[in-house]
N, C-alpha and C positions, 0 to 999 in steps of 0.2 A: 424459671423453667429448667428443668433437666432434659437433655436430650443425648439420643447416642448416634456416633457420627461412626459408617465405613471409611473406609480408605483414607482415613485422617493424617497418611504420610505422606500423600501425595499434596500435588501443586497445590489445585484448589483447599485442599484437607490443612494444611499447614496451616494455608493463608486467613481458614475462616478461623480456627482455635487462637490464632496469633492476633485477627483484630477484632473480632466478636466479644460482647460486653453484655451483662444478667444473664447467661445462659450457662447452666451447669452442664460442661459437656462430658459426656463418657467415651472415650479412644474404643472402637475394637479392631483387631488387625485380624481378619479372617484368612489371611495370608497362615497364622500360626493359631488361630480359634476357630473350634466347629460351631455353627449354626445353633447346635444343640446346647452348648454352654455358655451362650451367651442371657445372660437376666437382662429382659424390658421391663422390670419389675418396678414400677411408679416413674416412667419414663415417659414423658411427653410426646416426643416428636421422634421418629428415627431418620437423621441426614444419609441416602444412601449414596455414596459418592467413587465406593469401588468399582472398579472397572479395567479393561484389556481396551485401553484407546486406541483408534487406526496408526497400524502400524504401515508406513512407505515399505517395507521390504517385505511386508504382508508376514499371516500368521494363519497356523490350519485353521480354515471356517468352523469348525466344533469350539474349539477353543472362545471364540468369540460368545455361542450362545451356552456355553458354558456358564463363562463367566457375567454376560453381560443381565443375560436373560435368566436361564435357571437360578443362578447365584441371586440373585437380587429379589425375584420371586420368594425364593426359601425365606431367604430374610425379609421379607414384609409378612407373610405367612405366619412366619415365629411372632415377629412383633405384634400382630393383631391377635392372636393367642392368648399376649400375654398381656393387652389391657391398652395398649398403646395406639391413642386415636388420631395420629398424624403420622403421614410419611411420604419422605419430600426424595424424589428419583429425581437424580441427573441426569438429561438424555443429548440431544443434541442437534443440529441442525443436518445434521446428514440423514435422519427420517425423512427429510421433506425430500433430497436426493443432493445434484451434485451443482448445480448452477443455477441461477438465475438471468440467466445473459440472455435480452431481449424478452425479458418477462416481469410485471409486477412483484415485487417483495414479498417474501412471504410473513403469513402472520397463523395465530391459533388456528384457525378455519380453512387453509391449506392445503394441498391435497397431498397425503406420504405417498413417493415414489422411491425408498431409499436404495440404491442402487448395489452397496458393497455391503459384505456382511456385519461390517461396524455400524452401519445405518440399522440393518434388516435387525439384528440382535438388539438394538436399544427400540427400535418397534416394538418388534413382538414383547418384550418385558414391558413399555408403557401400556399394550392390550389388556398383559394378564393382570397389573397392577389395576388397572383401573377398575379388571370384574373383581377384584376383593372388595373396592370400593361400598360403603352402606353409610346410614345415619353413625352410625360410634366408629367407622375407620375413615378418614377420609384423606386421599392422593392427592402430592401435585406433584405435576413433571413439569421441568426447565431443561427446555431445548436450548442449548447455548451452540452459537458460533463457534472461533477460535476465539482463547480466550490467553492474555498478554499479561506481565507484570513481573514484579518479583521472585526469583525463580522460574522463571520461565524456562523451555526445552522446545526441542522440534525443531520447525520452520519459522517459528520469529528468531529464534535465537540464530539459525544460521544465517539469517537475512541480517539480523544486526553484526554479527561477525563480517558481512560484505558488505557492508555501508563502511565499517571501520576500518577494513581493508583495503578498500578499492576506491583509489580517486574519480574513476569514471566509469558509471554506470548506464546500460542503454535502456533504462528505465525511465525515461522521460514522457509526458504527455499521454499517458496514460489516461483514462475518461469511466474505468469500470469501477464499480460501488460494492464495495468487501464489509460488512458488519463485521465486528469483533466486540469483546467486551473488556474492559481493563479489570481484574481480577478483583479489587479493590468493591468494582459495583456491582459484581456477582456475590462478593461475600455480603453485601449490602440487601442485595434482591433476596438471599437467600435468610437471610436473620428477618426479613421483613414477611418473607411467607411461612416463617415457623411462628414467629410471634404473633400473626395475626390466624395461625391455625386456618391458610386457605389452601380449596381442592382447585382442580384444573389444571391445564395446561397454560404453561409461563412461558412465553419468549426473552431471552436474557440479551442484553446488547448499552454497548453505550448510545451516547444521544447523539451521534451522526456516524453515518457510514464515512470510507476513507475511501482513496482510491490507492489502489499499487504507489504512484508518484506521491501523492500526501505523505503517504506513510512514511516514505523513505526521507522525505523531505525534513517529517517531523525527527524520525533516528536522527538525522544529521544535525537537526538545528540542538537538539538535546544531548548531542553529543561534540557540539562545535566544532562540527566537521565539515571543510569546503568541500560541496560536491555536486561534482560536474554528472548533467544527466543528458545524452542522448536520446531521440527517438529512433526507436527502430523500425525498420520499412516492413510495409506488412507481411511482403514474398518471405521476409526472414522470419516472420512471426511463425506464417503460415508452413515453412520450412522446418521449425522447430518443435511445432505442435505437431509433427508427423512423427517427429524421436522421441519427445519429453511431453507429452499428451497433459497429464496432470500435473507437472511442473508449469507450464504454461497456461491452465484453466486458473492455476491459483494467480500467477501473476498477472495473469491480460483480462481473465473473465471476473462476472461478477454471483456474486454471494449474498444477498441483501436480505436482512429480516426486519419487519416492519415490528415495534415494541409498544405502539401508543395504547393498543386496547390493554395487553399487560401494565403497561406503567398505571393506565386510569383506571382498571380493575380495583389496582391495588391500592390508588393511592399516592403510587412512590416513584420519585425520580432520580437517575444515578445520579450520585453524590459529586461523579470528580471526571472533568473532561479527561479525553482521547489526550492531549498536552500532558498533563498532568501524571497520568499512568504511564506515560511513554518516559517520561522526564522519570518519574521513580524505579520504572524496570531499566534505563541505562546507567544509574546511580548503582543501584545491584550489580549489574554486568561490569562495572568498571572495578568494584571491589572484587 
């Protein structure tokens, strides 16, 4: 298969070129290439994977459907132009919105509520993707979680930086349910829906949700580090989610996406436990 991949310098973009096998892939950096000179010319699939991700210290809202929405558009647009009957959008679990706390899991059939314009810009671009959809072009979007590993940045990474810091944490006992995906089983899911050329919507995730306390627990045990975890009293919880509102949704509240109708769609199950991904993204961070 030939296929051409966006944002191929990024996280995800590195990781699938680095461990993806039969797949002729073609780099474009539309960072420094127009829409316009790009050749789909005997190309299989187009991986769309560029993107302006939620930024914590925010970014002008245009700028999001700039890039999230119009850009991504353009480029399937061209690609079915020019002969190319697959194309796989990265989107994300921030369509559906912001929490799951006190509510069933989400899965494909879900209702989008996406709250900040990094949700609302990966909507509206899976809308217009989907009306290009026909019998000779056919979409899939993969709404992924957060997603962990090798090169990782953001909020895991600062989170591992305070496991490895701090002997004592008041992150203990924790009971809410975070999906993530280990990078490893997204490039997985993703080489599985190019090769088997399928349309729809994909939920991305490993095979069990974590809680805030798991997670930390796993950093420490993969990184052999003794650590001591507190509970904190709710008034303080409650005290803190009046300052740090979305700092405290991520670490107290829950995020849970349900994968089974995806996994049994397809077929396919991730390859490599929540241990396992964690154990190799702290091996990266130590070098």
């Amino acid at each position: 298969m030939k296929i051409i991949i966006t944002g191929s310098s990024g996280f995800i973009g590195t990781n699938f070129i680095k461990h993806t096998q039969d797949i002729n892939i073609v780099e474009v950096d539309l960072l420094t290439q127009k829409i316009l000179d790009i050749d789909f010319t005997n190309i299989d699939s187009a991986l769309h994977l560029a993107a302006l991700v939620h930024q914590m210290k925010g970014a002008p809202e245009q700028e999001y459907f700039k890039i999230n929405r119009d850009l991504a558009y353009d480029v399937a647009k061209k690609a079915k132009s020019q002969g190319v009957k697959h194309f796989v959008f990265m989107s994300t679990a921030k369509v559906f919105g912001e929490s799951t706390t006190g509510k069933i899991a989400w899965d494909e059939n879900s209702d989008c509520n996406p709250l900040d314009a990094y949700g609302r810009s990966k909507y509206e671009a899976e809308k217009l993707l989907m009306g290009l959809q026909d019998e000779f072009f056919k979409v899939a979007v993969v709404r992924s979680p957060l997603v962990y590993g090798v090169g990782v940045k953001g909020n895991m990474y600062k989170l591992i930086n305070l496991v490895k810091t701090l002997p004592i944490l008041p992150l203990g006992g924790i009971n809410n349910r975070r999906s993530m995906v280990y990078v490893g089983n997204l490039v997985a899911l993703l080489e599985h829906i190019i090769k088997a050329q399928a349309s729809g919507v994909f939920i991305a995730g490993d095979q069990f949700s974590l809680s805030t306390t798991e997670l930390i627990k796993l950093i420490a045990k993969s990184n052999n580090k003794k650590l001591y975890l507190l509970t904190m009293p709710h008034f303080l919880i409650f005290l803190a989610s009046k300052i740090k509102p979305e700092i405290i949704d991520r670490l107290f509240g829950s995020l849970e996406l349900d994968t089974k109708s995806t996994n049994r769609r397809l077929g396919f199950a991730p390859p490599y436990s929540s241990d396992h991904g964690i154990c190799e993204m702290l091996k990266w961070f130590e070098k």
